[in-house]
C-alpha positions as CSV (number, residue, x, y, z in Angstrom):
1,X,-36.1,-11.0,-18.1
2,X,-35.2,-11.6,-13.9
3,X,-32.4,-13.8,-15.6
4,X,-31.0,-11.1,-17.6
5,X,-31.2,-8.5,-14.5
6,X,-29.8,-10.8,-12.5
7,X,-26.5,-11.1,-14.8
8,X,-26.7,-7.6,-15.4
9,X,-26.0,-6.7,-11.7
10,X,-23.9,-9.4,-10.9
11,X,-20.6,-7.7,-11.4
12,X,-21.6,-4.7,-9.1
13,X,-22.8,-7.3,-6.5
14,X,-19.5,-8.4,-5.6
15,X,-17.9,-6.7,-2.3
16,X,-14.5,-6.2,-4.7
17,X,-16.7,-4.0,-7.3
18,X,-18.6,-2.0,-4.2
19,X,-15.4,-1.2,-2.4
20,X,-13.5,-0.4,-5.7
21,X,-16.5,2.3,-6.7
22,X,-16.7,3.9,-3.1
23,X,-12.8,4.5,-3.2
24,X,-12.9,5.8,-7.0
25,X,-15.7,8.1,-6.7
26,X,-14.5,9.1,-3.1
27,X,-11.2,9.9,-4.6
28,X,-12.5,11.7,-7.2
29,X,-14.5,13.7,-5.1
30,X,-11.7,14.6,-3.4
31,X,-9.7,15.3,-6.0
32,X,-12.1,18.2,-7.2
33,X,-12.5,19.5,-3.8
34,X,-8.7,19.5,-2.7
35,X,-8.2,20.7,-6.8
36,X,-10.3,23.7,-5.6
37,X,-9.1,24.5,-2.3
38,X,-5.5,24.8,-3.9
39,X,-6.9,26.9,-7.2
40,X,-8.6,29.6,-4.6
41,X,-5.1,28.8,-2.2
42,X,-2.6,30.6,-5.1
43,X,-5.4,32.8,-6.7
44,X,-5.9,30.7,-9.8
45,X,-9.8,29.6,-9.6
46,X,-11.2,29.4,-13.0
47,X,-15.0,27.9,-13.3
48,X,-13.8,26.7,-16.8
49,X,-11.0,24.9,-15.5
50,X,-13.4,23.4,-12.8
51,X,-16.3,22.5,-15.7
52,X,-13.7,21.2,-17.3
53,X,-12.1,18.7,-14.8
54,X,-16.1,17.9,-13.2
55,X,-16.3,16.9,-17.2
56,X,-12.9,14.9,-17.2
57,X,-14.2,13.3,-14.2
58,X,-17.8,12.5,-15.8
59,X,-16.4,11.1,-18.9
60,X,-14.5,8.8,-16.2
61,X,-17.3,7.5,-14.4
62,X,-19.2,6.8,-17.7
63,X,-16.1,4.8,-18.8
64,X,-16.3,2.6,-15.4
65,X,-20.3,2.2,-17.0
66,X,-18.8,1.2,-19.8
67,X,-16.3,-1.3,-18.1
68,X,-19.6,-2.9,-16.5
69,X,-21.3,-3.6,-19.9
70,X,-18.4,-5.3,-20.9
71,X,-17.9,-7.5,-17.8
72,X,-21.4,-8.5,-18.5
73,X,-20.9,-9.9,-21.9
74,X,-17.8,-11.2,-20.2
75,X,-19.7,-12.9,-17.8
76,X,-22.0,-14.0,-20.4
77,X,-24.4,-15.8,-17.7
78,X,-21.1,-17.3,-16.0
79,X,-20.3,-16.9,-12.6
80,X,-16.9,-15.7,-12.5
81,X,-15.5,-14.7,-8.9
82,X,-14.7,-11.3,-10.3
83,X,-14.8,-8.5,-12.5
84,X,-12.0,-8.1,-14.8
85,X,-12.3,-5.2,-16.6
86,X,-14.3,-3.1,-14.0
87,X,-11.9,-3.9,-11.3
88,X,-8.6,-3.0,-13.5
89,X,-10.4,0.3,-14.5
90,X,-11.0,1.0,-11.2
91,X,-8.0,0.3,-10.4
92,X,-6.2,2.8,-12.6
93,X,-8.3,5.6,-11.8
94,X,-7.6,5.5,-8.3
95,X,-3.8,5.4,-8.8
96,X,-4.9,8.6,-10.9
97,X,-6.8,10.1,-8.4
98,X,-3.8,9.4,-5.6
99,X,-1.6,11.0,-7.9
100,X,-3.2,14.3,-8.7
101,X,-3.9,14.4,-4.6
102,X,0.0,14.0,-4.7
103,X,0.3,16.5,-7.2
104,X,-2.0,19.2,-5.4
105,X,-1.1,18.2,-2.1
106,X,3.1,18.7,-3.4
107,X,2.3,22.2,-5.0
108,X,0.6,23.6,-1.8
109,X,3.6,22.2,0.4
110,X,6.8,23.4,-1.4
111,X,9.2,22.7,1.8
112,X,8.3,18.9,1.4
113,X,7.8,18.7,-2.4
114,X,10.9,17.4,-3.2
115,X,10.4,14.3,-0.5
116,X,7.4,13.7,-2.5
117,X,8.4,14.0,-5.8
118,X,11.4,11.5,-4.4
119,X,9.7,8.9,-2.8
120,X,6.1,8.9,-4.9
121,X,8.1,10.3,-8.3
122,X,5.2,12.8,-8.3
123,X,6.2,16.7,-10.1
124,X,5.2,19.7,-9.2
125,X,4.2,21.4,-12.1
126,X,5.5,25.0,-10.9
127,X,8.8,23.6,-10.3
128,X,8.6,22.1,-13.9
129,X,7.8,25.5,-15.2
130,X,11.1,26.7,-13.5
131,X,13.5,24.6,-14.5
């Protein structure tokens, strides 16, 4: 049973895996906080829209769950030197959380958005609605 524990964890032991959580829930936290800010900012907080994203953000973090189960049968009792399918998922969530910061961050600062949407080929979505 220690054995089985011990394979378990191994994937979230690695200092790759513990850095790679901190920056995706850290991001995502501030995501939904800077998400906020900007919703009361132009007068559109909704608490739906705000269950809905803390829910889009649960169902996340249960998929990086997910991703450790499966590096576990991965790892299968083997020592690898990493975790592949944790560390890609965590990977792509926080290119997805940089680039809904980007998003927010370009909507609340229209005299720069176009630099951003230029250099970081990030829209904002009003400007979308515009065109």
């Amino acid at each position: 049973m220690a054995e089985l524990l011990k394979i378990m964890a191994s994937p979230i032991q690695e200092t790759s895996a513990q850095v790679a959580t901190l920056v995706t829930l850290v991001l995502t936290l501030l995501d939904v906080i800077t998400g906020s800010l900007s919703a009361h900012l132009h007068n559109e907080f909704s608490s739906h829209k705000l269950r809905s994203g803390i829910i889009r953000k649960m169902q996340n973090i249960l998929l990086m769950v997910a991703a450790l189960f499966i590096d576990v049968a991965l790892l299968g009792g083997m020592q690898l030197p990493f975790s592949p399918c944790y560390l890609a998922l965590c990977a792509a969530f926080i290119v997805m959380e940089v680039k809904s910061l980007l998003e927010i961050w370009a909507k609340d600062h229209p005299e720069i958005s176009d630099t951003v949407e230029h250099v970081f080929g990030v829209e904002d979505d009003e400007k979308d609605a515009h065109a």
